[in-house]
VMD Tcl script that draws the C-alpha trace (Angstrom):
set ca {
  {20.77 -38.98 21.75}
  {24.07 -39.38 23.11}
  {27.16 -40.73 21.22}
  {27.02 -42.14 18.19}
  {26.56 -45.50 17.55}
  {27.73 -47.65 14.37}
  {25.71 -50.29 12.97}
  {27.82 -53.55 12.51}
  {26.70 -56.46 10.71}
  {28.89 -59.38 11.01}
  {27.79 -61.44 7.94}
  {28.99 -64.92 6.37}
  {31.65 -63.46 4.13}
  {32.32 -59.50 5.21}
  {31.87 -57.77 7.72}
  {30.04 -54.33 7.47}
  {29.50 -51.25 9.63}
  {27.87 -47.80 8.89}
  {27.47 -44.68 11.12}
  {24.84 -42.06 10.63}
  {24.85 -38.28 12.02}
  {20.89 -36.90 13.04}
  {18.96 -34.70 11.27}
  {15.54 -34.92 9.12}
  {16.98 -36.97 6.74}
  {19.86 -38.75 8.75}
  {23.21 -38.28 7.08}
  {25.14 -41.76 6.67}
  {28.84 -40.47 7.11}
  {30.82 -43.14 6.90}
  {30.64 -46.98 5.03}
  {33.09 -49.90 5.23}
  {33.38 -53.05 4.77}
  {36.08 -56.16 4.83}
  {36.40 -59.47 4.04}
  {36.02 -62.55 6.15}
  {38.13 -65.59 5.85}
  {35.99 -68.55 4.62}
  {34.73 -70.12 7.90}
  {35.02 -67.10 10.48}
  {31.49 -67.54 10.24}
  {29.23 -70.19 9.08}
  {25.10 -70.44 9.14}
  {25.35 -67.44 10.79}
  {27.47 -68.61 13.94}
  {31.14 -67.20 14.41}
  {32.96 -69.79 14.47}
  {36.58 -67.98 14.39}
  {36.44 -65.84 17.55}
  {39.97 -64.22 16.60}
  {39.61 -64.31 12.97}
  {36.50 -62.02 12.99}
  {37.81 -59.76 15.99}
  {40.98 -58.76 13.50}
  {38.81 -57.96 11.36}
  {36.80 -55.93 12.95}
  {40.42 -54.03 14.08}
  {40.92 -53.95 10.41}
  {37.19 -52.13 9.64}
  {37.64 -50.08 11.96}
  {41.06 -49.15 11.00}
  {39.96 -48.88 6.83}
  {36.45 -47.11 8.13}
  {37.92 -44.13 10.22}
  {36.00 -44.67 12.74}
  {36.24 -43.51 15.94}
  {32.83 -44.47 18.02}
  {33.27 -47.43 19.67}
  {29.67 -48.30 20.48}
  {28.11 -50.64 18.12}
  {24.62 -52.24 17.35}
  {24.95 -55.57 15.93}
  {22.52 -58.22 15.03}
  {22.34 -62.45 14.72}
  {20.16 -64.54 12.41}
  {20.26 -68.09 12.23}
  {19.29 -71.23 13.33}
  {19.75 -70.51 17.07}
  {17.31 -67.46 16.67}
  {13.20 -68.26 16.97}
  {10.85 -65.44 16.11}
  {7.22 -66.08 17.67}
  {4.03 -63.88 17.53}
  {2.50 -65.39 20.46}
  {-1.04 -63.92 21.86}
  {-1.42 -63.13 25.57}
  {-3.70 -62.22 28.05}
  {-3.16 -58.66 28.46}
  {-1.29 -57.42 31.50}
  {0.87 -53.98 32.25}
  {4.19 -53.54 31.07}
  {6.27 -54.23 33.67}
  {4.12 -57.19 34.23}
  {4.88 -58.79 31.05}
  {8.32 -58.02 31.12}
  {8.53 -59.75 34.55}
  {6.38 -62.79 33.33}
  {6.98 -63.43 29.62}
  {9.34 -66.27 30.41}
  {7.17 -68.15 31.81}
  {4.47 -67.32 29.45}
  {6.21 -68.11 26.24}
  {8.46 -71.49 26.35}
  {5.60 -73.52 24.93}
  {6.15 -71.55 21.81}
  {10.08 -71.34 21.90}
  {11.70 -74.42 21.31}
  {14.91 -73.21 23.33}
  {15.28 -74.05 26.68}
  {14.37 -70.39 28.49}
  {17.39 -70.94 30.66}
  {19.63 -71.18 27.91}
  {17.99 -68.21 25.79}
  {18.65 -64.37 25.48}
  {15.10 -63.09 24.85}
  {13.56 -59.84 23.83}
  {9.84 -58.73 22.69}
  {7.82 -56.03 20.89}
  {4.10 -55.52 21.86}
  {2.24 -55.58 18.88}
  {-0.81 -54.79 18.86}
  {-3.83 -54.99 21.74}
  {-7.16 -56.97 20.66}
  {-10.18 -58.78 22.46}
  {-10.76 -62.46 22.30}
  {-14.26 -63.72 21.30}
  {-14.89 -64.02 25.32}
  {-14.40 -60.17 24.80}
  {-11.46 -60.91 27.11}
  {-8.29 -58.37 26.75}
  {-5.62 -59.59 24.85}
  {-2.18 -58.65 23.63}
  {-0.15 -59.32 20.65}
  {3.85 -59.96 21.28}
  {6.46 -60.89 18.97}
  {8.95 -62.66 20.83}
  {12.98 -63.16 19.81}
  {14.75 -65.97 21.08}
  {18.32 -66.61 20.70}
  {20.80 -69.21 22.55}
  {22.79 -67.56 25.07}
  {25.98 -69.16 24.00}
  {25.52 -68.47 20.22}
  {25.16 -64.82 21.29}
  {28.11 -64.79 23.96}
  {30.07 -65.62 20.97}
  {29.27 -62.51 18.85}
  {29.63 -60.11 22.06}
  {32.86 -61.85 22.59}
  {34.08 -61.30 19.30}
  {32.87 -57.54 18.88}
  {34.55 -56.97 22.73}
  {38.02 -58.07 21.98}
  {38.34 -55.78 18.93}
  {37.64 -53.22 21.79}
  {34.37 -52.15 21.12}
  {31.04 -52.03 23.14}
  {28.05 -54.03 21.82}
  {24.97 -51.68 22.96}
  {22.52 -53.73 21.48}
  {22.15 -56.91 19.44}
  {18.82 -57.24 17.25}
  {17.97 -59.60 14.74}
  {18.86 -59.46 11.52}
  {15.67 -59.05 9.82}
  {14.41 -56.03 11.90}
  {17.27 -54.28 10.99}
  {17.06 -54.79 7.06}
  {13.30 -54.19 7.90}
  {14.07 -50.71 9.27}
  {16.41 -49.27 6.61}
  {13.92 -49.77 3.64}
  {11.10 -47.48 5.83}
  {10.84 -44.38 3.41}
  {8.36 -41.69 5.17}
  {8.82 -39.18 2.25}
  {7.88 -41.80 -0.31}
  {5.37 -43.72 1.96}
  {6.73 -47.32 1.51}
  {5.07 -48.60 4.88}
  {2.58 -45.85 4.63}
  {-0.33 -48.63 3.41}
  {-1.37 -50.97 5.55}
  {-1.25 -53.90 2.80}
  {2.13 -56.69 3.42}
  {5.10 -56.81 1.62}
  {7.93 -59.61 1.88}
  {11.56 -58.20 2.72}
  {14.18 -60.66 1.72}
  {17.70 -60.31 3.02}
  {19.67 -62.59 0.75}
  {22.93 -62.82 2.58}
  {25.94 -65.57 1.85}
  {25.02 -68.15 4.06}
  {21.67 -66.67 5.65}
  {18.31 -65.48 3.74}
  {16.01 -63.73 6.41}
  {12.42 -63.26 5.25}
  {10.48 -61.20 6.82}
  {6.49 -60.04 6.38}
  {5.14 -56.99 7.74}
  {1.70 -54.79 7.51}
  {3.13 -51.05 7.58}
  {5.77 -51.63 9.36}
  {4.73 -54.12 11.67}
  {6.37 -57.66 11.36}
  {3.73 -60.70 10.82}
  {5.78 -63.53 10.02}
  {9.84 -64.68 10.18}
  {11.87 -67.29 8.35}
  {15.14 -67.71 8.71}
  {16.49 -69.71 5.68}
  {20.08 -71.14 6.28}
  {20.95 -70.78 2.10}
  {22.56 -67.87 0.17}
  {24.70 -66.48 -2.29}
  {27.47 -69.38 -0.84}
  {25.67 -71.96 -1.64}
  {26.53 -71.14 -5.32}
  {29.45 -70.92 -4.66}
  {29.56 -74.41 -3.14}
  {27.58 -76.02 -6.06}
  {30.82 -74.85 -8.41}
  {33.11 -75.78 -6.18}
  {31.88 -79.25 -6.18}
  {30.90 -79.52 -9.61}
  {33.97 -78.03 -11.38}
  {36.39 -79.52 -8.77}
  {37.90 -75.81 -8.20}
  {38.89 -74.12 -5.58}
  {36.61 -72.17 -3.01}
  {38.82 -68.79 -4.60}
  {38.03 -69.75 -8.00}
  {34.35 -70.61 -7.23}
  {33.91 -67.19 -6.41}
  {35.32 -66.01 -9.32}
  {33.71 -68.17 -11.89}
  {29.95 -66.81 -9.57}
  {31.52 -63.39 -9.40}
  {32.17 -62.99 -13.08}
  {29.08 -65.10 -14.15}
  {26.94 -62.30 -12.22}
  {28.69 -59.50 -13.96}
  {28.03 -60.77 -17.39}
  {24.50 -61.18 -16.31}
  {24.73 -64.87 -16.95}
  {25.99 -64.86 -20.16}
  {26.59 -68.44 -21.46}
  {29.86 -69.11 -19.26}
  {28.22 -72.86 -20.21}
  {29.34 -74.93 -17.17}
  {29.08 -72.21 -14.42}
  {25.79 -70.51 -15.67}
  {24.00 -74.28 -15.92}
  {25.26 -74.63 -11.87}
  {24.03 -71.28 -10.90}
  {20.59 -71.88 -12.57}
  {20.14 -75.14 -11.00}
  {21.13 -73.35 -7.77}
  {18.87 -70.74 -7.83}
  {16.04 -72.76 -9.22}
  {16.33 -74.61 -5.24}
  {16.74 -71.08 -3.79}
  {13.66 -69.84 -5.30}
  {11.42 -72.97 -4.17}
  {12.58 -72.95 -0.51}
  {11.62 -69.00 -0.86}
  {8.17 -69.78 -2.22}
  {7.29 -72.79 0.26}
  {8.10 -70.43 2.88}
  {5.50 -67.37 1.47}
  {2.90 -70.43 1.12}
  {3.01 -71.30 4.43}
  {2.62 -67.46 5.19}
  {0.05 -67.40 3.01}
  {-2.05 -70.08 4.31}
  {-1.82 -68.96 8.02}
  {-5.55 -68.00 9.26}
  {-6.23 -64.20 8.78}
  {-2.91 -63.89 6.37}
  {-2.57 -60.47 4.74}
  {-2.34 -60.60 1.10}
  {0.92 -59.26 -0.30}
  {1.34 -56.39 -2.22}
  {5.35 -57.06 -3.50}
  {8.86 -58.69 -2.54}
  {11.62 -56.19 -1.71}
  {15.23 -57.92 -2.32}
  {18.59 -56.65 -0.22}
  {21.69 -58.40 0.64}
  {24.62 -59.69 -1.55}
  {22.96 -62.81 -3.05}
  {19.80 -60.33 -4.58}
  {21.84 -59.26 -7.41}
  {22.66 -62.95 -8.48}
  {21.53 -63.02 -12.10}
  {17.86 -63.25 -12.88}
  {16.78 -64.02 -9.17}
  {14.03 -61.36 -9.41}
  {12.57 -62.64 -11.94}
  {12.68 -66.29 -10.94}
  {11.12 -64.98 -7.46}
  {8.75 -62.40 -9.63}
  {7.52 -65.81 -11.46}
  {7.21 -68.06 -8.83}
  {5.55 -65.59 -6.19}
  {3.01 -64.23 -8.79}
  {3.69 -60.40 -7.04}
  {6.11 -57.99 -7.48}
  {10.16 -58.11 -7.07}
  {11.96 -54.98 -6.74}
  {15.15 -54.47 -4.92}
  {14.95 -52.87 -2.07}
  {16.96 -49.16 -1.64}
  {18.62 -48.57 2.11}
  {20.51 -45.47 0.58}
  {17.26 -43.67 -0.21}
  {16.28 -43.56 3.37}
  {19.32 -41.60 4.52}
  {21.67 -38.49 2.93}
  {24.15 -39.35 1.75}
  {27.91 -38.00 3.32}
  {31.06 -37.29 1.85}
  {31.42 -41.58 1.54}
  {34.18 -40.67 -1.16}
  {32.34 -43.65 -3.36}
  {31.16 -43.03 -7.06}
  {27.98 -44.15 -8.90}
  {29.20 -47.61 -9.38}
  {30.22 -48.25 -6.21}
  {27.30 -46.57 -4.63}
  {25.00 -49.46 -6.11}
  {27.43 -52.12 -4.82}
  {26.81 -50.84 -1.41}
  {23.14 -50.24 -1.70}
  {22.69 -53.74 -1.72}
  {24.67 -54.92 0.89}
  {24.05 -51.65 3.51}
  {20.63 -52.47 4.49}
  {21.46 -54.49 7.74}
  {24.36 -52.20 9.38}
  {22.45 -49.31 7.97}
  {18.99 -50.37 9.86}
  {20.95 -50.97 12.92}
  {22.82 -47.68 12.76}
  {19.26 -45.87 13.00}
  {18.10 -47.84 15.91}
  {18.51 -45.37 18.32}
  {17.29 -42.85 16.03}
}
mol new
graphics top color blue
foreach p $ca { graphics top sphere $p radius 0.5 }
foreach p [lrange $ca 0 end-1] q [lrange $ca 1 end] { graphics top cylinder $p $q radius 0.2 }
display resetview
């Protein structure tokens, strides 16, 4: 397999890597994460170049580690996820032609787009004609550059960039316990700061991708605005509102409800229109990971909306767990921000 290879996910607020060892489980041997400054990195763009390379010096420093190659990931608005049906052709044929093939369906110009594909699945047409199933990633090349950029001048080697989704996707796959083991479709929701990445899939296999630009931030904002505080004591007042559960902290709990009750529509318009695409697989349950899923009663409010299932999704049960020197508590703090970095760190797995 080579060197090892950390798993970095730059996010809206912190910045997160992970680096796993082989084996049968993998062993996740080292965690860490730092703080962003508020605007490194908005909708999911870096904005900051320098800002986010020191602190990627810093992770790295706090982290102890030593690899320098790194699998990273984007999701926002400059990122388009197709499933686009093709007439079927070999490999290297597709590969060669898929540029051509797909910018009716990608509404980036191709020149100005970094794309990548997975073959789904092969099927005939009703002509009986051979056909081929690709899921196609689009992201603007500049967007991109300015990731790679960033990860480079902290002096470390981007081998791969996925998105965002795939990644989250990965880390929840439980062999032993057979989560993707059924063919029936689940919802994965990444609820990040200022990004919420849904994501369907039939055992394993994505079917649909939404990339909502809303998160745990947006609370944030809404307090901000309301309260006429700070952006520091914003997150505070969210922070400690989440901790007591939402405990009547009148003024800030009223915000977050009102908050979440928008989150949770622009979730469930997004599942509808999954829902009511021809030949739509009915779901069997929503898995929640990310920062923003432990905001207070989101499960719940998704559970009740959705009609299915909301359970929070657990990256740490895919891998063993190395001497991370964290306890219980802070185990469960990282569980539900590690599924990204964790995902990416068993790409090459």
């Amino acid at each position: 397999m080579g060197k090892s290879i950390v798993g970095l996910d730059i996010g809206t607020s912190a910045i997160r890597a992970a680096e796993i060892s082989g084996g049968h489980p993998p062993t996740l041997v080292r965690f860490a994460q730092v703080s962003l400054p508020a605007g490194a990195v908005a909708d999911g763009e870096v904005v900051d170049r320098r800002a986010v390379t020191d602190a990627l010096k810093d992770l790295w420093r706090r982290g102890g580690f030593r690899a320098k190659r790194v699998a990273t990931s984007v999701a926002n608005q400059k990122v388009v996820v197709r499933q686009v049906d093709l007439p079927w052709m070999e490999e290297e044929e597709l590969r060669g032609a898929l540029r051509y093939q797909v910018q009716e369906y990608i509404p980036i110009p191709i020149e100005d787009a970094v794309l990548d594909y997975q073959v789904l699945e092969e099927f005939a047409a009703t002509d009986d004609a051979r056909m081929v199933r690709v899921l196609v990633v689009a992201a603007l090349r500049d967007m991109v550059g300015e990731f790679v950029g960033a990860v480079e001048d902290a002096g470390l080697h981007p081998d791969l960039i996925d998105y965002s989704g795939f990644a989250a996707l990965r880390a929840l796959a439980e062999p032993e316990s057979g989560v993707f083991a059924a063919r029936e479709a689940e919802a994965v929701l990444d609820i990040g700061a200022g990004v919420t990445n849904i994501l369907v899939h039939e055992g394993g296999i994505p079917r649909f991708v939404r990339i909502l630009q809303a998160g745990g931030s947006d609370i944030t904002e809404a307090l901000v605005a309301a309260l006429g505080v700070g952006a520091e004591e914003g997150e505070r007042l969210k922070v400690s509102t989440v901790a007591s559960n939402g405990a009547p902290v009148e003024g800030p709990t009223r915000i977050i409800e009102q908050r979440l009750a928008s989150f949770v529509d622009d979730v469930r318009s997004s599942v509808e229109y999954y829902q009511a695409q021809p030949g739509a697989a009915p779901l069997s349950r929503v898995l929640i990971v990310g920062g923003g899923s432990r905001l207070p009663r989101l499960a719940d409010r998704l559970a009740q909306a959705l009609r299915l299932p909301v359970e929070e999704g657990r990256p740490l049960a895919t891998v063993k767990l190395g001497r991370l020197g964290l306890d219980v508590g802070q185990l469960s703090q990282v569980s539900a921000v590690a599924a990204v970095a964790v995902g990416l760190a068993l790409e090459d797995r």
